[in-house]
C-alpha angles and dihedrals in degrees: 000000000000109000113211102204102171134074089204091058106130086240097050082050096060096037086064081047086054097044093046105036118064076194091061087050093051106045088051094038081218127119135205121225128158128205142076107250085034086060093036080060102043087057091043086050089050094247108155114235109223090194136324127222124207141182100212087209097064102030113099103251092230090063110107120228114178083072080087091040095181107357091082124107120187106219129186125249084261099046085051101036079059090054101029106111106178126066085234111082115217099150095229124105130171143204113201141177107260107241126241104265094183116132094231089068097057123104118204135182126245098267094034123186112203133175119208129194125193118210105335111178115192118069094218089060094057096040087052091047088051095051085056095041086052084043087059097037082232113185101231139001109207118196117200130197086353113203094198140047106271078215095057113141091229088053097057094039089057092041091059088211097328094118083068102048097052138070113235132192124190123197138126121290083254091049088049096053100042089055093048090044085049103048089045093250118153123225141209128197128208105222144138087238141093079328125153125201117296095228095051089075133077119250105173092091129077096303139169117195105204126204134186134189126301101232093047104013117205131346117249102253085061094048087045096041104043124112073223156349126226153180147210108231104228132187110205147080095272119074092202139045141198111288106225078058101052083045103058085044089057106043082045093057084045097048092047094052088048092054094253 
């Protein structure tokens, strides 16, 4: 097994430049992750593992290993306290192909549930939003307009895996629309405005919930296109909450009406 010992290697190098620059990410349509289960759920997802990298001191021995043949690197604690990303220490670390997240590539059952964000911002939003959308076994997770790199360590890290669990889909809010109007999908969008009760709508046909940041909300062509609007009653002295919030609130109304 080759064995990587120094931080300044010209690998090690590119792999920081991985982990930092969406650009990087992008140009070499490659992603950086670290963790075991994080890896276990990557292979199960059919992501592709360009290499792995381990520190043998720190890697649980029941792992196994040969599952990777020649893709592993052995690298030293130095080497893996440079690339280690998450305050947790599992000494195992993995490059993979992004995958295509294109809408023509989902496929999606006859009665789907989706859940659709618009420029979210912050990763730990969307990997929160993730870990709810695997929670609900909900068919697709549509991003539109994204503001971050899905890829994002950050992301991945929030989601605890969930990146890997669900199928995602990225396009423009127009893009978006024009597939769920397509493919005869209702959708519902979380905003202050003409907006009714979320639990006074039907959720168990074909249906999309929609939610948008908490600083701006949705963008107009979601509020005038939707099958409705809606709105979670609140309270308090606050007219808005966090959205990962508001999203788990909304696929939970949906999978109870459709039985779980």
């Amino acid at each position: 097994m080759k064995i990587i010992s120094s931080p300044q290697n010209p690998i090690i190098k590119a792999l920081l430049q991985l982990q930092e620059k969406a650009k990087t990410r992008k140009q070499t349509r490659t992603f950086i992750f670290e963790g075991k289960r994080e890896i276990q759920l990557a292979l199960k997802g059919n992501y592709e593992l360009e290499s792995v990298l381990i520190y043998p001191e720190l890697l649980d021995k029941a792992f196994d290993i040969s599952l990777f043949h020649s893709k592993c690197v052995e690298i030293t604690k130095e080497v893996y306290q440079k690339l280690a990303y998450r305050d947790s220490t599992e000494g195992i670390i993995a490059v993979a192909k992004i995958k295509s997240l294109q809408l023509a590539a989902l496929k999606l059952p006859k009665n789907p549930l989706i859940l659709v964000m618009e420029s979210i911002e912050k990763p730990g939003n969307i990997g929160a939003m993730l870990r709810t959308a695997d929670a609900a076994k909900v068919d697709a997770v549509l991003i539109a307009n994204p503001k971050t790199d899905l890829y994002n360590p950050n992301t991945i890290r929030s989601s605890v895996g969930c990146i890997f669990t669900n199928q995602i889909a990225v396009g423009t809010t127009n893009e978006i629309i024009s597939f769920l109007q397509t493919n005869n999908i209702n959708f519902y969008s979380a905003t202050l405005q003409n907006a009714t009760s979320y639990h006074t709508q039907n959720y168990t046909k074909p249906t999309a919930l929609v939610v948008g940041t908490e600083a701006t909300g949705l963008s107009q062509p979601w509020r005038e296109n939707a099958t409705q609007n809606i709105i979670i009653p609140m309270n308090g002295e606050i007219d808005s909450m966090n959205v990962s919030v508001a999203a788990a609130i909304l696929i939970f109304e949906a999978k109870r009406q459709r039985g779980f």
